[in-house]
C-alpha positions as CSV (number, residue, x, y, z in Angstrom):
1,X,0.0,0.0,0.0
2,X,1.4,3.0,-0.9
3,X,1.8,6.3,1.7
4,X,-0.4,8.4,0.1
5,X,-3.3,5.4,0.4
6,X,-2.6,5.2,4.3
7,X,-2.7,9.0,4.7
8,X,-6.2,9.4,3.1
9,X,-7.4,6.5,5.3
10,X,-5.8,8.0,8.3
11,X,-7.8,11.4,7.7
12,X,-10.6,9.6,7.0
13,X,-10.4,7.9,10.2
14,X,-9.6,10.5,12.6
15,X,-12.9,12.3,12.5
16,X,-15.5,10.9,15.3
17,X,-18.5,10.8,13.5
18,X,-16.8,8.7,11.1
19,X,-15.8,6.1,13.1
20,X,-19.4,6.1,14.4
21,X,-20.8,5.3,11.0
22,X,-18.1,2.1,11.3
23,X,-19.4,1.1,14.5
24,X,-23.1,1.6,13.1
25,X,-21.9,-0.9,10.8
26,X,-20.1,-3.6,11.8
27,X,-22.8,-3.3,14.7
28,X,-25.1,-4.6,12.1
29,X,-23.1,-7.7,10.5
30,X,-21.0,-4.9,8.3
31,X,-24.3,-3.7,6.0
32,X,-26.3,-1.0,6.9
33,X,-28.4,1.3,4.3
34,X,-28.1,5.2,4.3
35,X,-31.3,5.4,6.7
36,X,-30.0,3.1,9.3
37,X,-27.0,5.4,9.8
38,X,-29.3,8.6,9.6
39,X,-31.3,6.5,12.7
40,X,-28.7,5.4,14.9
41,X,-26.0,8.5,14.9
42,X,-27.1,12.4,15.9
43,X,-26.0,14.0,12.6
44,X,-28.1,15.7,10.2
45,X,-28.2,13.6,6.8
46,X,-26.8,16.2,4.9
47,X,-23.7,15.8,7.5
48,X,-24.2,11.6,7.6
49,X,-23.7,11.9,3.7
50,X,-20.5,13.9,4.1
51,X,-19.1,11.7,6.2
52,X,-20.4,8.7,4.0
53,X,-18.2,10.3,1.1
54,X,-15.4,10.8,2.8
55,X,-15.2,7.1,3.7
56,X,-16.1,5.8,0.1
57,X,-13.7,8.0,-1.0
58,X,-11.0,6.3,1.3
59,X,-12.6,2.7,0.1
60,X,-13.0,2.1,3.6
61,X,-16.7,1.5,2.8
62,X,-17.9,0.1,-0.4
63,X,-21.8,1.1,-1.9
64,X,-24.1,-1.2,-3.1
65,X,-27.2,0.5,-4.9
66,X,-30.4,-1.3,-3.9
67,X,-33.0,0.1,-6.5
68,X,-32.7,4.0,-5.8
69,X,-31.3,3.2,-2.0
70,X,-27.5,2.8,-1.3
71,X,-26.0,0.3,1.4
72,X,-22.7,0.0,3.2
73,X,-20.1,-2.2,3.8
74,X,-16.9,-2.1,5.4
75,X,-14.0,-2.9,3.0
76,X,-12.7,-5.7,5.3
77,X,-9.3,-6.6,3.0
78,X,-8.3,-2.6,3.0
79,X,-8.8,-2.4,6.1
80,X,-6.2,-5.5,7.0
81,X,-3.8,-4.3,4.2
82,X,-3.6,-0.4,5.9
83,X,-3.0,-2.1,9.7
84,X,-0.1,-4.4,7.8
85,X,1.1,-1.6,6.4
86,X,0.9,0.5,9.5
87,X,3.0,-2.2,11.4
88,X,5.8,-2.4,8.4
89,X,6.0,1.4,9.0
């Protein structure tokens, strides 16, 4: 993984909200839809989808379009590659 990989994921991860949408996930077998994380975190959508982009941006969550709705997932094997790579560091 290159450095400029695991500094993106490192900004993505250091905001709280963030790693509250995570938790909302993996809290629900890592898939959750857009309206799940709207329900179970205090943040406005508009804010929830900021904070969605960020992480998809990252490709530490990966989309899946339902119809017109989008779900989550946490990208398990980046994830695993970054915390390898943060050890080799």
């Amino acid at each position: 993984m290159e450095l400029k990989q695991v500094e993106k994921i490192a900004k993505a991860l250091s905001d709280h909200n963030r790693l509250l949408i995570l938790k909302a996930i993996r809290a629900n077998k890592g898939n959750l839809d857009c309206s799940a994380i709207v329900n179970s975190i205090d943040l406005a959508q508009p804010s929830i989808s900021h904070h969605i982009k960020k992480l998809v941006d990252a490709d530490i969550i990966l989309p899946h379009k339902e119809g017109r709705f989008y779900s989550y997932s946490i990208n398990e094997q980046l994830l695993d590659t970054y915390l390898t790579t943060l050890k080799k560091l």
